[in-house]
C-alpha positions in Angstrom: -58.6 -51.5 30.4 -58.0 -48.4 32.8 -54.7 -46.2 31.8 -53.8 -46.9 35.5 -54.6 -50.5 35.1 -52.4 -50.6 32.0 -49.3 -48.6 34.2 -49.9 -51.3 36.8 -49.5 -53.9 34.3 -46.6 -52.9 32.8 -44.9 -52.5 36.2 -45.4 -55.6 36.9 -44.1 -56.5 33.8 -40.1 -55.4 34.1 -40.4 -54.8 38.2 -38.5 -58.1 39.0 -35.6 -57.7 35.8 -34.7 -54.6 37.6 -34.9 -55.6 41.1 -32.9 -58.9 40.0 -29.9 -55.7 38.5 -30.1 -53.4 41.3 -29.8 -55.9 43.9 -26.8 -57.8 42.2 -25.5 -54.2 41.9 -26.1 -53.9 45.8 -24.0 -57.1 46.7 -20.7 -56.3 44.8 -20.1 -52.7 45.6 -19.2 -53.1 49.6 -17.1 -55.9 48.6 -15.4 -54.1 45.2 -15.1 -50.9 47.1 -13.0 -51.1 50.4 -13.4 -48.9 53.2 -16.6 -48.2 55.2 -20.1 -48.8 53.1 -22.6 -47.8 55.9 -25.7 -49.2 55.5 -24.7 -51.5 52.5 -22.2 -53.0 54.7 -24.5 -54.2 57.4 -26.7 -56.2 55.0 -23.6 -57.5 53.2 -24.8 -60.9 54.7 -28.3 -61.0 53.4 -27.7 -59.6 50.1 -25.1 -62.2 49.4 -27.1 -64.8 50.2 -29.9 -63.9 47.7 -27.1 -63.1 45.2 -25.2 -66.8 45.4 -28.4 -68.5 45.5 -31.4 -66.6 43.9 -30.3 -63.8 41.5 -27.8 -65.8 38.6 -30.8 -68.3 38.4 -33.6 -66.5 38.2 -31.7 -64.2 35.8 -31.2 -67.6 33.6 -34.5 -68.7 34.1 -35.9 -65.3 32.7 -34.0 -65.5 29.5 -35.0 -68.7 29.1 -38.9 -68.2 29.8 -39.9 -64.9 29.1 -43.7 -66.0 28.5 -46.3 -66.1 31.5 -47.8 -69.3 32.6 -51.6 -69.7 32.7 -52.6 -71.6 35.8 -55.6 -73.4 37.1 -57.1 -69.5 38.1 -56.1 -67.9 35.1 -57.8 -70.5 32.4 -60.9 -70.3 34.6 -61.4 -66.8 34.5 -60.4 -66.6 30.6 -63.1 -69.3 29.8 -60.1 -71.8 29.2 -60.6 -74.3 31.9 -60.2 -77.6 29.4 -56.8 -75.5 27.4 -53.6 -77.2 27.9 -51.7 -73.7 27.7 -48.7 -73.2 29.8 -45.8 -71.7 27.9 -43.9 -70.5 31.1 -43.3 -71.9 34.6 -45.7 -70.3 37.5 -44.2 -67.8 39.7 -43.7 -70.8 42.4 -42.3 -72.6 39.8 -39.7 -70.0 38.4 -38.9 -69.7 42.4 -37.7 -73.5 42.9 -36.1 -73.5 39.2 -34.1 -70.2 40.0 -32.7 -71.7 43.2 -31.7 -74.9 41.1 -30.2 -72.8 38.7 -28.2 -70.8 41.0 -26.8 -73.8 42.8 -25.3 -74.9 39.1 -24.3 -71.4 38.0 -22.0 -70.5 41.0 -20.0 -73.7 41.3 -19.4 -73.3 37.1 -18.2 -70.0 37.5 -15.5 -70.6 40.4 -14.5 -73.8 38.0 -14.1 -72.1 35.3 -11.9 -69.6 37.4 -9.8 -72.1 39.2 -8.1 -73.2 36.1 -7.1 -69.2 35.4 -3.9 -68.1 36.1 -5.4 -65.6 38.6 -6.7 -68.5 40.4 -10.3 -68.5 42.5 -10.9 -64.7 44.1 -14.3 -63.4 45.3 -13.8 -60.1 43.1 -13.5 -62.3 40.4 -16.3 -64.7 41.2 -18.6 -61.8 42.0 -17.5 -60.0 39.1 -18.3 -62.9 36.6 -22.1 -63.7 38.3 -22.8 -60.2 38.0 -21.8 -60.5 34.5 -24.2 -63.7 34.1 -27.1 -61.8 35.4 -27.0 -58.6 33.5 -26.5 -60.4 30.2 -28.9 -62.7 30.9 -31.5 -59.7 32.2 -31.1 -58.2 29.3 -31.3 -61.0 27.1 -34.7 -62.0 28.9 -35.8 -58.2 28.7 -35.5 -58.3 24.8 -36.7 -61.9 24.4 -40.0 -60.5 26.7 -40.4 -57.3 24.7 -40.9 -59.5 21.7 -43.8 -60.9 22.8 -47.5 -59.5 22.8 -48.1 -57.7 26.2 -50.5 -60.1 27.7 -48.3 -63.4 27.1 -45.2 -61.4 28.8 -44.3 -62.9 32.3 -45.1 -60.5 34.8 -45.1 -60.7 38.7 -48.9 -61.3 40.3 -49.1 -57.8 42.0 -52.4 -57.5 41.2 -53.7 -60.8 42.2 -52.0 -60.2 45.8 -53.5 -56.6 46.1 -56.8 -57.6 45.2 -57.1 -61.4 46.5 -54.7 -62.5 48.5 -54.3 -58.8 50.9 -58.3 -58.9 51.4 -58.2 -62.1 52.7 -55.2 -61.4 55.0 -57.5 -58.8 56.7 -60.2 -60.8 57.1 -58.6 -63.8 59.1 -58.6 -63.5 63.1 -55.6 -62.1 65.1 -54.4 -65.0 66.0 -53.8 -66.5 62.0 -52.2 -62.5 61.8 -49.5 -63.9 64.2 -49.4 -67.4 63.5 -48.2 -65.8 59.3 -46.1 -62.9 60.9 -44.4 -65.1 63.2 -43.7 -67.9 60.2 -42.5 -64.5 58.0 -40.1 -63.6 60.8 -38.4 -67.1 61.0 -38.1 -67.3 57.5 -36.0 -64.6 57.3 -34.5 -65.7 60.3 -33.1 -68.9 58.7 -32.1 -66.9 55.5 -30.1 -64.4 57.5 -28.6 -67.4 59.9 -27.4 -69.4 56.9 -25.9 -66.4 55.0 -23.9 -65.1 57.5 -22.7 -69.4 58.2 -21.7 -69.3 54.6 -20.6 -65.8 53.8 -18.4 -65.6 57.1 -15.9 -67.8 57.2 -14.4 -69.5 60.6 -11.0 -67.7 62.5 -9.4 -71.2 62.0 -9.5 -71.1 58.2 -7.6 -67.3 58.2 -3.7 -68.2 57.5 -0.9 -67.0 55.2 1.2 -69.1 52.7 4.6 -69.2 52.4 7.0 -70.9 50.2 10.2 -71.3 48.1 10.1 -72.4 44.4 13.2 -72.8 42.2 13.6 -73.2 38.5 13.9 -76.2 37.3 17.1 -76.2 34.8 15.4 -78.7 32.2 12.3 -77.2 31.7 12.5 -74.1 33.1 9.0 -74.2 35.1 8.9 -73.5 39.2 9.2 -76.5 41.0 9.1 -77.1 45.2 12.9 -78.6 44.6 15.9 -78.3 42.9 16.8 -75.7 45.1 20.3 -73.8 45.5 22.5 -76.1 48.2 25.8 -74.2 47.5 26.2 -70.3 47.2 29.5 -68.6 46.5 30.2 -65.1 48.3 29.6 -62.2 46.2 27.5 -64.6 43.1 23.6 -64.3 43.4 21.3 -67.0 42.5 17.4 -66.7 42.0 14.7 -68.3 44.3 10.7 -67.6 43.7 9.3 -66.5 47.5 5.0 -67.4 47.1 3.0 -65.7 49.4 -0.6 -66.4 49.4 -3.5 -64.4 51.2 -5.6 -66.8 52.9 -6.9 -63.7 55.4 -10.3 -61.8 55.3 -8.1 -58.7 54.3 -5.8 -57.5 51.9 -2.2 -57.5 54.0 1.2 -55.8 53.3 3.7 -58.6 53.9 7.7 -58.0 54.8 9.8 -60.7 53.9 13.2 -60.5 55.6 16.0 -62.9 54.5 19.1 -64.0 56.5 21.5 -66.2 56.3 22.6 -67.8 59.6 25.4 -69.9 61.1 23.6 -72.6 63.7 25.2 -74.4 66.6 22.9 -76.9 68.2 23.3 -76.5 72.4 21.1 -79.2 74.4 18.3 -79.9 71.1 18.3 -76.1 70.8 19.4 -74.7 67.7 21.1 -71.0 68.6 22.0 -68.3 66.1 26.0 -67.6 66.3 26.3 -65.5 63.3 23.6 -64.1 61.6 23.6 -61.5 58.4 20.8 -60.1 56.5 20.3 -60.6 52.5 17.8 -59.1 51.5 14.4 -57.2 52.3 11.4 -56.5 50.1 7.5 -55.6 50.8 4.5 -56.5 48.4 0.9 -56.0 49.0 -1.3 -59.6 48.9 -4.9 -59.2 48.5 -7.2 -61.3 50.1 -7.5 -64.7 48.1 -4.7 -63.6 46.0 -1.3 -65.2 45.9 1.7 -63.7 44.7 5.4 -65.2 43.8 8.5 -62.9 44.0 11.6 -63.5 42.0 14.3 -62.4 44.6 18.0 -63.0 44.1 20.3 -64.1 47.1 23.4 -63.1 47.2 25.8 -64.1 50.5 29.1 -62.0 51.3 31.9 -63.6 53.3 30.9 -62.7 56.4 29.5 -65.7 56.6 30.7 -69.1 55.3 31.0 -72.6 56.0 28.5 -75.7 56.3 25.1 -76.3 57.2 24.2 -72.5 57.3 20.6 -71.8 57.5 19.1 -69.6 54.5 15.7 -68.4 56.4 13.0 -66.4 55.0 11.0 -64.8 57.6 7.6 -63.3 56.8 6.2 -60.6 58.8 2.6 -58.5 58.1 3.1 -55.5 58.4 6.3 -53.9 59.9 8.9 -56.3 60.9 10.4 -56.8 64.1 13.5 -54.8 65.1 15.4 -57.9 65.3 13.9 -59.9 62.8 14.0 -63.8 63.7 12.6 -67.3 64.0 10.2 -66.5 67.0 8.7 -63.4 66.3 8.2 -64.1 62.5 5.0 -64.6 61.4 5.7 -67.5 59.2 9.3 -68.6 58.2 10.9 -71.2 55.6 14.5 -72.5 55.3 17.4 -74.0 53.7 19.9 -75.3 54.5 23.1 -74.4 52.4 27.0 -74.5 52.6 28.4 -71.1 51.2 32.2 -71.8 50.2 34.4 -68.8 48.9 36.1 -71.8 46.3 34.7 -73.8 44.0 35.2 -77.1 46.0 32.9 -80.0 45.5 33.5 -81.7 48.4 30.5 -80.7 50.4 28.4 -83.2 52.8 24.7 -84.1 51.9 22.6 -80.7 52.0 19.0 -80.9 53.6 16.5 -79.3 52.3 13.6 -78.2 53.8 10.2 -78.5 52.1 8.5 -74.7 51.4 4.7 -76.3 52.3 6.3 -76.9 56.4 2.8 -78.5 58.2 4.2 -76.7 61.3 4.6 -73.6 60.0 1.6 -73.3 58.1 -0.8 -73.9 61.3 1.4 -71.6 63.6 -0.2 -68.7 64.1 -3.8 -69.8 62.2 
């Protein structure tokens, strides 16, 4: 054997453990780092496609068989033709089981996720298969460099340089086409189903927004229990959730007034209005985040069947902050007394998941 030969052979060898890093490597930087990636942006698509449902599989698969396979070609040319030897899959073989794989790796790894407190993310989920496939390369690169350097797995570059390339020249022009064109819809079809998968439609953008309370026996957030009586000048706590259902990371405003309602022809019209409070908080994309915020009323305004509303806003809120310009919105409705009366009428209050609210503006 040649010394160039030997070079060749051991290219081969650990050419498609590295590839397998670098492009996992390739996939998570535009989305880990923001801002403008260039080049690595544009084929955000692509590489994410391979990544979901090629690389975490065929990482897996590597580990698992690090030995080469001999096939029908390979006993025939060693003598071999009547040995049953095949300690390893065939390259087409590793293909179809890496895709398989893949398809059970992914879905594990956003399960295992979704029952974390941070919830299901795609830094996370990117994060954690990149994990998988370097531990597994690695594993597969030591369980390889065990073996003896002709039962290693290694990818048939020299069987496509010196059979498969000669015989690509030698067919007509028109078989030249008839594979180009094929080639070109194949990566047609891969490209067309990334970007269906990777992009996601307008109608699924949308922003969360809640109210959670404590509950006063166990102590845990619930939707109810909430605050229906407030006293001027004595805060009480309320959990505002947010939750980043967008394509981007958003800075939310969350502007909180207290309002005095008088219905005019179905309408319901603000006579007296203060603000409460005002706070900002950053949500990245997928995220969610909940806000402990007290509310506190003063007397200038009191009585029955006074709205508590929580308007959301991204970005800057509007100068006068208020039902129709907010981008979502949640309410209560609460009496605020300055005595400790008891004698209040039935208190409505409004569920923090609204249907109405949480399509407006989606």
């Amino acid at each position: 054997m040649t010394r160039s030969h030997s070079s060749r052979r051991t290219f081969a060898t650990w050419l498609d453990l590295v590839a397998t890093v670098v492009l996992a490597l390739l996939t998570i930087v535009p989305v880990l780092i923001p801002g403008e990636q260039g080049l690595l942006g544009l084929l955000r698509v692509p590489l994410g496609f391979v990544f979901v449902f090629l690389l975490p599989g065929y990482a897996v698969q590597s580990a698992l068989y690090p030995a080469s396979s001999l096939d029908t070609h390979d006993r025939f040319s060693a003598g071999m033709e009547n040995a049953e030897t095949k300690r390893g899959p065939t390259p087409l073989e590793r293909l179809v089981l890496s895709v398989g794989l893949s398809v059970v790796t992914v879905p594990l790894v956003g399960l295992v996720w979704n029952f974390t407190p941070w919830g299901i993310a795609i830094q996370q989920v990117l994060g954690s298969l990149a994990a998988v496939v370097v531990v597994a390369v690695v594993l597969g690169a030591y369980r390889r460099a065990k073996l003896r350097p002709e039962d290693r797995f290694r990818l048939p570059l020299e069987r496509i340089s010196t059979e498969y390339w000669p015989a690509l020249e030698g067919r007509t022009t028109r078989e030249k086409r008839l594979n180009i064109a094929v080639a070109l819809l194949v990566v047609f079809a891969v490209i067309a189903v990334g970007t269906a998968i990777a992009m996601p439609k307008g109608g699924e953008e949308y922003t969360e927004l809640y109210l959670l309370s404590e509950d006063p026996e166990s102590g845990t957030l619930t939707a109810s229990e909430y605050p229906e009586t407030f006293t001027p000048g004595e805060p009480q706590e309320l959990h505002v959730g947010i939750g980043n259902r967008e394509t981007h990371s958003a800075t939310y405003t969350v502007v909180v007034k207290l309002q005095e309602i008088e219905p005019v022809t179905g309408e319901r019209n603000v006579v007296e209005e203060t603000e409460l409070d005002r706070f900002s908080t950053t949500v990245e994309s997928g995220q969610s985040e909940r806000i402990s915020r007290t509310v506190t009323p003063d007397s200038s305004v009191t009585g029955q069947n006074l709205r508590l509303v929580f308007l959301l806003y991204e970005g800057t809120p509007a100068a006068d902050a208020s039902v129709a310009n907010a981008y979502r919105e949640v309410h209560l409705w609460v009496t605020v007394s300055p005595s400790n009366s008891e004698d209040v009428p039935n208190v409505e209050a409004v569920s923090p998941y609204p249907a109405d609210r949480r399509v407006t503006g989606i």
